[in-house]
C-alpha positions in Angstrom: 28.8 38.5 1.6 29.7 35.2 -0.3 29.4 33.5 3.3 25.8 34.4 4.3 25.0 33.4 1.0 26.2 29.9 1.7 24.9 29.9 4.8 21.3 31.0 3.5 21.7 28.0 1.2 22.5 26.0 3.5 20.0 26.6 5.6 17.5 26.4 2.6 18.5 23.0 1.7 18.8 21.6 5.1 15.2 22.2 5.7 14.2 19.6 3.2 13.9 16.2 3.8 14.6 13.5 1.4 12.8 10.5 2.1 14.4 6.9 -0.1 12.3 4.5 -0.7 12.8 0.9 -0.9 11.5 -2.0 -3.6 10.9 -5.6 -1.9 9.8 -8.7 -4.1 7.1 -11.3 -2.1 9.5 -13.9 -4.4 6.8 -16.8 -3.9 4.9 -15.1 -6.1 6.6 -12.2 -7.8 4.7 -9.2 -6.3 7.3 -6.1 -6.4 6.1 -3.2 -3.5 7.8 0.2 -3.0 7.7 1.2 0.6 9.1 4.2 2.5 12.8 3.4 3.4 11.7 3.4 7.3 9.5 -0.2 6.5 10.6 -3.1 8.1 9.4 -6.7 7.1 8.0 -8.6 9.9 6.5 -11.7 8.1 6.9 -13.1 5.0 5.8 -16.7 4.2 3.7 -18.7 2.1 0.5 -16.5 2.8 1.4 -13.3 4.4 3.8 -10.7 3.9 4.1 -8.0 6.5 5.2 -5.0 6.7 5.5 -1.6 9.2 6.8 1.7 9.2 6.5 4.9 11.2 2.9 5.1 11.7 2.0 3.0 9.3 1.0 -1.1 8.8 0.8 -3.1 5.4 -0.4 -6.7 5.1 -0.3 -8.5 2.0 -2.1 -12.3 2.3 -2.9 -14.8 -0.4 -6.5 -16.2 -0.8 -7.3 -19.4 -2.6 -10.2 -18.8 -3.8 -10.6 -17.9 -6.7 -12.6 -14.5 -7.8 -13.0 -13.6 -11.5 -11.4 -9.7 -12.0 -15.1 -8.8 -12.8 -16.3 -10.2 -9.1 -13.2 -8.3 -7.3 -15.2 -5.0 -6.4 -18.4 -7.5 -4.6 -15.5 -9.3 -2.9 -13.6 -6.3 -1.5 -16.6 -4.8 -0.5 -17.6 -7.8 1.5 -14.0 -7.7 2.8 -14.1 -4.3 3.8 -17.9 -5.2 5.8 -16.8 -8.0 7.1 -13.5 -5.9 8.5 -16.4 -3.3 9.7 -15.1 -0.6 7.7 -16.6 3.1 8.6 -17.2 5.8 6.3 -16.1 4.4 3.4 -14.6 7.2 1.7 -13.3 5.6 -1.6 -13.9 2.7 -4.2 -12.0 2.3 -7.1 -11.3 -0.1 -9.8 -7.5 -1.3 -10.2 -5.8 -2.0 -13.6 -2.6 -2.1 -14.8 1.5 -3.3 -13.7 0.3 -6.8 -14.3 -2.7 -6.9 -12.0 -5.9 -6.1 -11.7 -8.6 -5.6 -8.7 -10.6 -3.1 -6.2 -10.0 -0.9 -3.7 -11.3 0.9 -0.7 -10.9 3.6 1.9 -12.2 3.5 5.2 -11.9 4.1 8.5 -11.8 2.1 11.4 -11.5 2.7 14.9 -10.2 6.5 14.4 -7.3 4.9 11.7 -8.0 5.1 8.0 -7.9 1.6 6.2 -6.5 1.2 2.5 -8.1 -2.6 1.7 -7.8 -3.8 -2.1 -8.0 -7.4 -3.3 -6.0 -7.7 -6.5 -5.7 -10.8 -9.2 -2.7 -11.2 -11.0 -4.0 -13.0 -14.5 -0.9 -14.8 -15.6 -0.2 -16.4 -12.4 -3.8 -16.4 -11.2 -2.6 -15.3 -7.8 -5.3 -13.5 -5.5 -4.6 -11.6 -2.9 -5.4 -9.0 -0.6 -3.9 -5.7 0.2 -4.5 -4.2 3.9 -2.7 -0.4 4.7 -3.3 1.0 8.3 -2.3 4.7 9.1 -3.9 7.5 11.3 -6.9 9.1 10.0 -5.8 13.0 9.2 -2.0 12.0 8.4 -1.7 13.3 5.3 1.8 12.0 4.5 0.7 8.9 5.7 -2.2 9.1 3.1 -0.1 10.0 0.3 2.9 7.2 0.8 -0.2 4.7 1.3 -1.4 5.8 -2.2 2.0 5.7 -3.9 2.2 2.3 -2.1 -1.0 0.9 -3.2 0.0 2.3 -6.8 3.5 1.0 -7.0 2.7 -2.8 -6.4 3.4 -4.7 -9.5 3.5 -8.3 -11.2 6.6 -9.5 -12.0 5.5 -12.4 -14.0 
């Protein structure tokens, strides 16, 4: 008996999956990011840092220009028009870890497009946050959120 209860736990435990994730710092300018542990970096320089994982694409690039917090949500929405966003499904405001910005969901060519421009006040770096996935991938959709919310100033 003891041993088809151990094997029924087992079993039970073995059908979960526990997904790590992993914290990278753009050092230039002390931006931390939590990613899913399958996220590999394929550029990071001076302007862009790059990112992909299973099914998914993140893109992280600097802009001079400089846009007051208050002027983010025109400039995002620009952004997102001049991206030719579909069907956007989401705007929100961001605040808080050290930065603050706009956000918004789309879609684009059958994929759904995370796009957020974000201002860090003490080091007055602007930038702009892209995340790709499938429309209708759910996990996708929620590791994209938890991405978007876990980037951070470390200034």
């Amino acid at each position: 008996m003891k041993t088809y209860f151990a094997a029924l736990a087992f079993i039970a435990f073995s059908s979960f999956t526990f997904v790590a994730d992993k914290t990278y710092v753009w050092e230039k300018y002390k931006l931390q990011i939590t990613v899913p542990d399958d996220f590999k970096i394929l550029k990071n320089d001076d302007h862009d840092f790059e990112m992909k994982g299973d099914g998914m694409e993140l893109t992280m690039h600097i802009f001079e220009k400089n846009i007051a917090v208050e002027d983010m949500d025109d400039a995002v929405i620009e952004g997102a028009k001049a991206m030719k966003l579909e069907e956007i499904d989401a705007e929100e405001a961001i605040e808080g870890d050290g930065l603050d910005g706009y956000y918004v969901e789309g879609l684009k060519d059958g994929h759904r497009v995370m796009f957020a421009g974000m201002i860090d006040p003490k080091s007055r770096t602007n930038f702009f946050l892209v995340i790709i996935f499938a429309d209708r991938d759910k996990q996708a959709e929620a590791d994209a959120e938890e991405i978007l919310a876990s980037v951070m100033s470390m200034n």
